[in-house]
C-alpha positions as CSV (number, residue, x, y, z in Angstrom):
1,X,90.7,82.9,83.2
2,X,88.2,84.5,85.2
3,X,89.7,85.3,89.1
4,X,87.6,83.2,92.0
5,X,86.6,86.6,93.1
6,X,85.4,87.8,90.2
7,X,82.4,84.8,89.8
8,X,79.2,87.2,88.6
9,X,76.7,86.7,90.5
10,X,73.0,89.3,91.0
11,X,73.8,92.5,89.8
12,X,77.3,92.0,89.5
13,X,77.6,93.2,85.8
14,X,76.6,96.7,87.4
15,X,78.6,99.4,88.8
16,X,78.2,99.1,92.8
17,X,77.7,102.1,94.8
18,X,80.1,103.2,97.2
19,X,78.8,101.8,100.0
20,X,76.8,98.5,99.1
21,X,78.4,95.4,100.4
22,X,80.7,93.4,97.7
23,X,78.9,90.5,96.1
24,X,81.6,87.6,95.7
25,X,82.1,84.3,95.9
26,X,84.3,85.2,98.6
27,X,81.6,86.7,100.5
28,X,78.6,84.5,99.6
29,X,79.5,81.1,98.1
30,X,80.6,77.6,99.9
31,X,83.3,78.3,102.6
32,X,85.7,74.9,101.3
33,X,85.3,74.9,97.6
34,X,86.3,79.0,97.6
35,X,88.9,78.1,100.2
36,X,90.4,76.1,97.6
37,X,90.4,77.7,94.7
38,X,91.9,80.6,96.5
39,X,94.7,78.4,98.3
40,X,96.0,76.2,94.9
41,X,97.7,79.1,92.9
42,X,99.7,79.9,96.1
43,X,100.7,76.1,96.6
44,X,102.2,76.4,93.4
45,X,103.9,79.6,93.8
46,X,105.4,78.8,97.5
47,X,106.6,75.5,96.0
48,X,108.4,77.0,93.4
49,X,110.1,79.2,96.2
50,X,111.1,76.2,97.7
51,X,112.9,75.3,94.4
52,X,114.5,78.6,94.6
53,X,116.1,77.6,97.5
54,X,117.5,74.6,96.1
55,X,118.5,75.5,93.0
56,X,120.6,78.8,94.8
57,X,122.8,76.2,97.1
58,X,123.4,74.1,94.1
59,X,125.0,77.0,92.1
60,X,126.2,79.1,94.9
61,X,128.2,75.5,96.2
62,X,129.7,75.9,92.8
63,X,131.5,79.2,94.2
64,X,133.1,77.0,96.7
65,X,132.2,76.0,100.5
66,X,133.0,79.6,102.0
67,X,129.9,81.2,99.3
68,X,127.9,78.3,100.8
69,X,128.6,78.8,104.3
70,X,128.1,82.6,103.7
71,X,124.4,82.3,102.1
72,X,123.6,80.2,105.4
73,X,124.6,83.2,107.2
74,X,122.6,85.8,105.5
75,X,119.4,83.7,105.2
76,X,117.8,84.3,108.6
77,X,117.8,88.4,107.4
78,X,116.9,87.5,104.2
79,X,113.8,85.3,105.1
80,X,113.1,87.8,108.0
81,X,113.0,90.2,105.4
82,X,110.6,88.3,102.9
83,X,108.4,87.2,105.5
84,X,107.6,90.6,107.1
85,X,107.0,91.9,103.8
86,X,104.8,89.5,102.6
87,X,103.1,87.5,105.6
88,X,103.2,90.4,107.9
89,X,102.6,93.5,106.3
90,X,101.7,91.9,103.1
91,X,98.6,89.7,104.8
92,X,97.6,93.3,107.2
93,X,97.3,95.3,104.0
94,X,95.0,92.2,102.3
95,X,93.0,92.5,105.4
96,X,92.4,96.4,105.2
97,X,91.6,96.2,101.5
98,X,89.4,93.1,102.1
99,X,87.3,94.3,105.4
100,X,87.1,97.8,103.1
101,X,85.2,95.6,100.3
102,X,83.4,93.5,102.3
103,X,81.4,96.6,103.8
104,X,81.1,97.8,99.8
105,X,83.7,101.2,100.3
106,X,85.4,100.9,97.1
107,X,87.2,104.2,97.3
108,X,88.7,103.7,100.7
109,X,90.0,100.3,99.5
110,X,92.1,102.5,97.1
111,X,93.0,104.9,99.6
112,X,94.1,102.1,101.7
113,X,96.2,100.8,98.4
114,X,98.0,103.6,97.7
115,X,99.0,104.3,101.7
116,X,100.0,100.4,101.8
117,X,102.8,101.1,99.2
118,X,103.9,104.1,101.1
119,X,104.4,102.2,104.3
120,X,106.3,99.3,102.2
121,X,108.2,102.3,100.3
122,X,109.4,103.1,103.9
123,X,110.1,99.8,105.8
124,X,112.1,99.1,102.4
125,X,114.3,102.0,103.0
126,X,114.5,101.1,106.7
127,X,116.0,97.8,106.1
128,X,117.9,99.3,103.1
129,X,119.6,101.7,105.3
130,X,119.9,99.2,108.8
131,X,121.6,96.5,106.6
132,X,123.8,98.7,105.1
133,X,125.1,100.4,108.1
134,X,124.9,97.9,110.6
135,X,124.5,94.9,108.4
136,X,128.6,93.9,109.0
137,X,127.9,93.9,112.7
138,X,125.0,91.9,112.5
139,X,126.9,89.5,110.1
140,X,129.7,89.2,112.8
141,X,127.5,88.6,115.6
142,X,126.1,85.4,113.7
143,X,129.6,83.9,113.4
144,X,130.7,85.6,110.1
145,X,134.3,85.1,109.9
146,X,137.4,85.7,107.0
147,X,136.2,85.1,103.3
148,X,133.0,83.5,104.8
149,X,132.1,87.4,106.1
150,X,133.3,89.2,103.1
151,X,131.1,87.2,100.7
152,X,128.1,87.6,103.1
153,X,128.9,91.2,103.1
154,X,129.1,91.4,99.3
155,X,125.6,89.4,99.3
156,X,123.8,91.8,101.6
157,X,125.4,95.4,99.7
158,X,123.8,94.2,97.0
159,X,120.3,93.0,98.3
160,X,119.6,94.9,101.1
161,X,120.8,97.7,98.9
162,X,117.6,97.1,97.1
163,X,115.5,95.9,100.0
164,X,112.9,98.2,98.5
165,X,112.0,96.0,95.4
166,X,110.5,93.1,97.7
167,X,109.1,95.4,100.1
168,X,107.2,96.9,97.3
169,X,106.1,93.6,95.4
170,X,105.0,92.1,98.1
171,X,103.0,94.9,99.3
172,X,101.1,95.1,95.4
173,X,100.7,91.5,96.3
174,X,99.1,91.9,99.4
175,X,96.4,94.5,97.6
176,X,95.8,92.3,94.5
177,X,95.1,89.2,97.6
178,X,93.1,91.5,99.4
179,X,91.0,91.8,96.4
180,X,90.5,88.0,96.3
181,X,93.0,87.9,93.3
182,X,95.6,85.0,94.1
183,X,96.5,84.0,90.7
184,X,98.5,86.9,89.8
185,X,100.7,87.1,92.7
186,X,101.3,83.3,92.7
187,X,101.6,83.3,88.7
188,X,104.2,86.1,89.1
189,X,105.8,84.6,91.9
190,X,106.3,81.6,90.1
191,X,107.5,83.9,87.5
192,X,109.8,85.7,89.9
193,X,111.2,82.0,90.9
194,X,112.2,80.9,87.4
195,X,114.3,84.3,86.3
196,X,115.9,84.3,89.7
197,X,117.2,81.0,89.5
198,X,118.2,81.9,85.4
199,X,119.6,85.3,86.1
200,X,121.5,84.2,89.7
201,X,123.0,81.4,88.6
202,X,124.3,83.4,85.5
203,X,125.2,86.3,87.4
204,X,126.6,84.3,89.9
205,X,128.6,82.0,88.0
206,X,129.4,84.1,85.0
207,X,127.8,82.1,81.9
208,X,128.8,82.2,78.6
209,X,129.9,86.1,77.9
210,X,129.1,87.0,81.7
211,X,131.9,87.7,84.3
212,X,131.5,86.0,87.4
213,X,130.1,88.5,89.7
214,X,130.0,85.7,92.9
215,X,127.4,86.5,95.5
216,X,127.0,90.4,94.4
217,X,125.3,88.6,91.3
218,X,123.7,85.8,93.3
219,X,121.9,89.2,95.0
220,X,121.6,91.1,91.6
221,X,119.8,88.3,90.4
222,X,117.3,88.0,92.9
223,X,116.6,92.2,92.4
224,X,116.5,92.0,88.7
225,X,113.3,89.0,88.8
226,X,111.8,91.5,91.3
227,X,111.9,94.3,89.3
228,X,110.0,92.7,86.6
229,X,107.4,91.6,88.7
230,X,106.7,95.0,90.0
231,X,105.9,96.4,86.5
232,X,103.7,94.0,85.6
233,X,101.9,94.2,88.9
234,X,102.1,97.8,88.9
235,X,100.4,97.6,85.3
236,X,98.0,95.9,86.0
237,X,96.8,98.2,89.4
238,X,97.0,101.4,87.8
239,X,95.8,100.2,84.7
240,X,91.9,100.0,86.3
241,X,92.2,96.3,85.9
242,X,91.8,95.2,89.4
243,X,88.9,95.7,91.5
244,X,90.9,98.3,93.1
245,X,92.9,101.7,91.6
246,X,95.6,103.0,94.4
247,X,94.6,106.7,94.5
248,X,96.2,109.3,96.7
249,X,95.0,112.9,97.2
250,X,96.2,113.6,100.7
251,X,98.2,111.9,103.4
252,X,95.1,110.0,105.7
253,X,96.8,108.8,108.9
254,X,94.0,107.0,109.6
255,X,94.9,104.7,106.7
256,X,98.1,104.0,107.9
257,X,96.5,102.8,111.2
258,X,93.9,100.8,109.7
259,X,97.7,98.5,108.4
260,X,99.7,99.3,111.0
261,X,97.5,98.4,113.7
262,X,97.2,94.6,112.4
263,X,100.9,94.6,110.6
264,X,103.0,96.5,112.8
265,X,101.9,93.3,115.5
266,X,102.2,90.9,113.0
267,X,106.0,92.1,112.3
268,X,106.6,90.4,115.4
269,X,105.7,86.6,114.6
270,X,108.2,86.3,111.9
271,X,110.8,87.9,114.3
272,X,110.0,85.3,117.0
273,X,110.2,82.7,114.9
274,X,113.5,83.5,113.8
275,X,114.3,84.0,117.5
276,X,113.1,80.7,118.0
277,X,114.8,78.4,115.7
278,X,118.1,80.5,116.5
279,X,117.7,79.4,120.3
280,X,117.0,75.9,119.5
281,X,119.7,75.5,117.4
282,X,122.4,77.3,119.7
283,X,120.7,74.3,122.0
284,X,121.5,71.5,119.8
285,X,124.9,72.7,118.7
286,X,126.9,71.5,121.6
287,X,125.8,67.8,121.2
288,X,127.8,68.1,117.1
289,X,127.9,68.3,113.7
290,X,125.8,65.0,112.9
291,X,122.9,66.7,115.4
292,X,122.8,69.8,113.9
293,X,122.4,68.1,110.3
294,X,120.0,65.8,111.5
295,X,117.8,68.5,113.0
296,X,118.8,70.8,109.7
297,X,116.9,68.1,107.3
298,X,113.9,68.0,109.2
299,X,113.8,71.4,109.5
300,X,114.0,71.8,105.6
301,X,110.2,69.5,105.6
302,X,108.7,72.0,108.2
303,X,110.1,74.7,106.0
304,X,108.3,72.9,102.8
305,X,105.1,72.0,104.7
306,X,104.9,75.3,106.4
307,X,104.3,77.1,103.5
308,X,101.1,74.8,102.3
309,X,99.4,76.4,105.3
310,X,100.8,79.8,104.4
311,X,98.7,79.4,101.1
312,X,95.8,78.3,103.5
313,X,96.3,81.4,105.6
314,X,97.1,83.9,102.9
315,X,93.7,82.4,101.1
316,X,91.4,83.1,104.3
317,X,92.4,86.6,104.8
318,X,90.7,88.4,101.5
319,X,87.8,85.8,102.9
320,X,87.4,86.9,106.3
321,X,88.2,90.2,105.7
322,X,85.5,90.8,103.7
323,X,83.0,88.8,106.4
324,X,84.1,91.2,109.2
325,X,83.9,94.4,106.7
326,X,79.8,92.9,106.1
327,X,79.4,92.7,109.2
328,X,79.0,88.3,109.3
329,X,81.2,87.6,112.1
330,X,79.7,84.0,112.1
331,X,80.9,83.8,108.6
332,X,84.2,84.8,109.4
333,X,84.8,82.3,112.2
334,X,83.9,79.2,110.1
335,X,86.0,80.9,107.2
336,X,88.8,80.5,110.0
337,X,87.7,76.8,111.2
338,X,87.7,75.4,108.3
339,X,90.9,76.8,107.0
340,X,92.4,75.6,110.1
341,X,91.5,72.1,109.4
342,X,92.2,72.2,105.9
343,X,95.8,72.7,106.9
344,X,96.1,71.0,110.1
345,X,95.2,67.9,107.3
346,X,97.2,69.5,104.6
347,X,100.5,69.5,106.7
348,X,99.4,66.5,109.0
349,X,99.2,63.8,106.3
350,X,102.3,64.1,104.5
351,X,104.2,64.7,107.5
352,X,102.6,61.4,109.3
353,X,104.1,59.5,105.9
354,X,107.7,60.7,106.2
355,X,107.5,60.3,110.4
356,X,106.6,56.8,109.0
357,X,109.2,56.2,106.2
358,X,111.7,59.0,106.9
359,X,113.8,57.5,104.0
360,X,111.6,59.1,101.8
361,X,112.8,62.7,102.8
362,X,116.3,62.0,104.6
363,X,117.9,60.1,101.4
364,X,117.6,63.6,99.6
365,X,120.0,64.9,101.3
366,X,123.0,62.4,103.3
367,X,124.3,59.1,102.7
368,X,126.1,59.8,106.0
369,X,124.9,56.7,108.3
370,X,124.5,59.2,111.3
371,X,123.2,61.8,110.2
372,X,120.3,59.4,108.6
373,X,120.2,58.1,112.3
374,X,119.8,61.3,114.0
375,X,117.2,62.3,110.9
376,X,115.1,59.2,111.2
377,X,115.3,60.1,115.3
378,X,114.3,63.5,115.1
379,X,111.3,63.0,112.2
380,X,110.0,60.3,113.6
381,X,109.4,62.3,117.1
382,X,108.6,65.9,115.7
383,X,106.9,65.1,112.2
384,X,103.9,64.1,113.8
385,X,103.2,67.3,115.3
386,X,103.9,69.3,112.7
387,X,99.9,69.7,112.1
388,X,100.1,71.8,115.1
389,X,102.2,74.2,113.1
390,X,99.5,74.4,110.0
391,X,97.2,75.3,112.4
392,X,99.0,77.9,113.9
393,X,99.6,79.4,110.4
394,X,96.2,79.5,109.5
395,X,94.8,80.9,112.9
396,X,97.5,84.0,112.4
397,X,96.5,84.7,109.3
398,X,92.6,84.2,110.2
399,X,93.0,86.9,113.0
400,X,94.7,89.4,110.4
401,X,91.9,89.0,108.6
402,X,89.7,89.8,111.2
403,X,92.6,93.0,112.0
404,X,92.6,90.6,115.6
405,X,96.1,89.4,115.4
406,X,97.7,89.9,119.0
407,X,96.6,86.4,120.5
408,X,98.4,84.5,117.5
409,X,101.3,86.8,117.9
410,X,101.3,86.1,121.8
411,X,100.9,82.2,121.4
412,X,104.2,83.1,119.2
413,X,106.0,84.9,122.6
414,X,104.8,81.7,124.7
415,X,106.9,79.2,122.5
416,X,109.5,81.4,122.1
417,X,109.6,81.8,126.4
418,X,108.6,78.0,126.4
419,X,111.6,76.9,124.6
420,X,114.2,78.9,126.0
421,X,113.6,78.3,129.5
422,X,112.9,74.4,129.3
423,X,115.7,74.3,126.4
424,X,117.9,76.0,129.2
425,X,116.9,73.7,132.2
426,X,117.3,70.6,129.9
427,X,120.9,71.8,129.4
428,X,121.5,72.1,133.1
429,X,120.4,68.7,133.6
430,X,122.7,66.9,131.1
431,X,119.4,66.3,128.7
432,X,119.8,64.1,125.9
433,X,119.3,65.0,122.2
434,X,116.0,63.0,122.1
435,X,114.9,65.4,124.9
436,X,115.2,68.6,122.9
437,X,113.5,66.7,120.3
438,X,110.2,66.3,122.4
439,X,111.0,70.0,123.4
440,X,110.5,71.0,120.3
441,X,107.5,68.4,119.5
442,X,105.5,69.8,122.5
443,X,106.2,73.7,121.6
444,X,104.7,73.0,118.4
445,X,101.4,71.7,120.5
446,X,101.3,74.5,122.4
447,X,101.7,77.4,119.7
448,X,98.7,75.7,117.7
449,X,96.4,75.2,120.8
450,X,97.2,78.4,121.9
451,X,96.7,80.1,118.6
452,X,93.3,78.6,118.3
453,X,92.2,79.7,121.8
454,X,92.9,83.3,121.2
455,X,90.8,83.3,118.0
456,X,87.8,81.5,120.5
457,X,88.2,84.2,123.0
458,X,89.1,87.1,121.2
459,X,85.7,89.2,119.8
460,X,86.0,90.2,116.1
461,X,83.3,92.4,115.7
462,X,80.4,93.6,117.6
463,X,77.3,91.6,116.2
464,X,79.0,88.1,117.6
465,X,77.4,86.3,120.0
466,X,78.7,82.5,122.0
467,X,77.3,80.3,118.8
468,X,79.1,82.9,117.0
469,X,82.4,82.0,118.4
470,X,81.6,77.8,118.4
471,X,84.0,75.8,115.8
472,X,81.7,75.0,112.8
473,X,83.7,73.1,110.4
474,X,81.2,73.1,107.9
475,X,80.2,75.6,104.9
């Protein structure tokens, strides 16, 4: 099946000189319907990840309440982990290879390629060796305790002791999207989803002739499904197959700063996030067990939602990049606008249904009477307002398109200050549950309004103008 961004159009049959602007879909057809086709595959893919998670607490409760407890604890690294490599990093190198395309320089988009794997190479090893050494500390410091640590620990030996593997799949992911090419990664993602579940919960549980390696094969699982992804991918790149051949004859630091200047900044949104929800849940432990579930089941929807405007996002980067690389800033904004309200709609209408009929999400999970109280509470006041989220998504990953990404990373700072110091002066004040609730309703408000007022006032290239820079929701 022939790849969105790989439509022939004039001339396309013939080999392109260096430097003549890339002729794509991506570049020159409607805005929504390539928007689309680009966002679908990762839908798929992200939802299978959600089914990952799933199936791995199902299995992994099987090794008793302590191996439960213990993934819980290791899943903020492990997501911090995933999310820098592949929303972060991943979405700056897409950008670099994109706005290299979309101004028709074909070699330095394989420059760029082969530097991108060296800098996920390294922040692999980084988190390889900072896990390993201080990975006990950190696991302490989180509230590991007895058999609950140990199996944490045994966890994070094992998949931080490869922390390499994802760094590098996700960073041949992020060329292959730059590209425009989103059904590989999501069909191998997909992929990667199926043999983890297979090969974790066999590892894990010891099936048939397998010993029972606990959560060391829970990990190993997870490692082997991302080692056969990377040969594939890597295949297919070095086999001339994609519009772009990673190519190295010397070190370029100017390469690494094309990433770094956009990824490096990104790093930090996933980091506040995880900063975030860690606050706001310290917040809402003191009021109990039936809170914190509550809160944990609606938090599992934004989880599931968020990552329909992560395919939005992802899908605008190879988009825009290629815009700002041509030199059609105008472009590039509506790129952005639309995307935006694709998945302020995308998130917004399925989240409006469960706010509505919260029995639809919460009887998933609990037949516990309170809990389904304090769910139905807690949806029924933040659900609507996850929109506000999507947007925010989109408008990050719109800017690292445009290599603009410091006002969406800022707007990230703003919640985090925003709900740390009104969380704090709520719990000087005797607040209710239902308060921190609307605290974290309003926070969501202000990331997406924020996010969408630094792309308005931040200039992505120099041929912009004010109508440049007006929201134009149409293609």
């Amino acid at each position: 099946m022939t790849d969105i961004a790989e439509i022939p159009v004039d001339e396309e049959e013939r080999p392109l000189p260096a430097k003549r602007p890339l002729k794509s879909a991506l570049t020159d057809g409607p805005i929504l319907r390539t928007l689309l086709g680009l966002a679908w595959p990762n839908v798929v893919a992200l939802s299978a990840g959600t089914c990952v998670v799933i199936a791995e607490t199902s299995y992994i409760g099987r090794l008793g309440v302590e191996a439960l407890a213990a993934m819980a604890l290791v899943f903020p690294t492990v997501i911090l982990t995933m999310t820098m490599s592949g929303g972060a990093m991943g979405g700056a190198v897409a950008s670099a290879i994109a706005r290299a395309l979309g101004a028709g320089d074909r070699d330095r988009a394989g420059t760029l390629a082969a530097h991108a794997l060296l800098i996920g190479i390294t922040f692999g090893l980084v988190f390889m060796l900072g896990m390993l050494i201080f990975g006990p500390q950190v696991l302490t410091m989180l509230g590991g305790r007895g058999n609950v640590l140990a199996h944490a620990i045994a966890y994070t030996q094992v998949f931080f002791g490869g922390a390499v593997l994802p760094w590098t799949l996700n960073t041949m992911a992020g060329v292959l999207r730059g590209t425009g090419n989103m059904r590989l990664p999501s069909f191998l993602i997909l992929n990667s989803a199926v043999w983890q579940v297979v090969l974790g919960g066999t590892l894990g549980l010891g099936l048939g002739p397998v010993p029972q390696l606990g959560m060391r094969g829970v990990a190993a699982g997870a490692l082997i499904a991302y080692s056969m992804n990377i040969c594939v991918m890597g295949w297919y790149l070095f086999s001339g197959r994609a519009r772009v051949v990673p190519k190295l004859r010397r070190i370029q630091w100017v390469m690494f700063f094309d990433i770094l200047k956009v990824g490096a900044i990104a790093c930090f949104s996933p980091l506040q996030s995880v900063l975030t929800i860690s606050i706001f849940t310290h917040m809402l432990a003191k009021f109990g067990t039936a809170i914190l579930a509550g809160y944990g089941i609606g938090a599992r929807l934004e989880f599931l939602l968020t990552s329909i405007a992560f395919s939005f996002g992802i899908a605008s980067v190879p988009m825009i990049g290629m815009a700002v690389g041509a030199g059609r800033i105008a472009r590039a904004r509506r790129i952005a606008w639309i995307a935006g309200a694709s998945a302020f709609v995308a998130v917004g209408a399925p989240a409006w249904l469960v706010a509505l009929f919260p029995d639809l999400w919460v009887n998933i999970f609990t037949d516990s009477a309170t809990v389904r109280a304090t769910s139905h509470q807690y949806l029924s006041t933040v659900a609507p307002f996850y929109a506000f989220i999507g947007l925010a998504s989109t408008m990050y990953f719109s800017s690292q398109g445009a290599a603009k990404v410091i006002g969406p990373v800022l707007a990230q700072t703003v919640r985090l200050v925003y709900i740390a110091s009104c969380g704090w002066w709520l719990s000087t004040h005797d607040a209710t549950a239902q308060s921190f609730f609307w605290l974290a309703a309003s926070s969501m408000v202000v990331l997406g309004l924020l996010s969408c007022s630094s792309v308005v006032l931040t200039r992505w290239g120099p041929r912009e103008n004010k109508v440049a820079i007006r929201p134009a929701l149409t293609s």
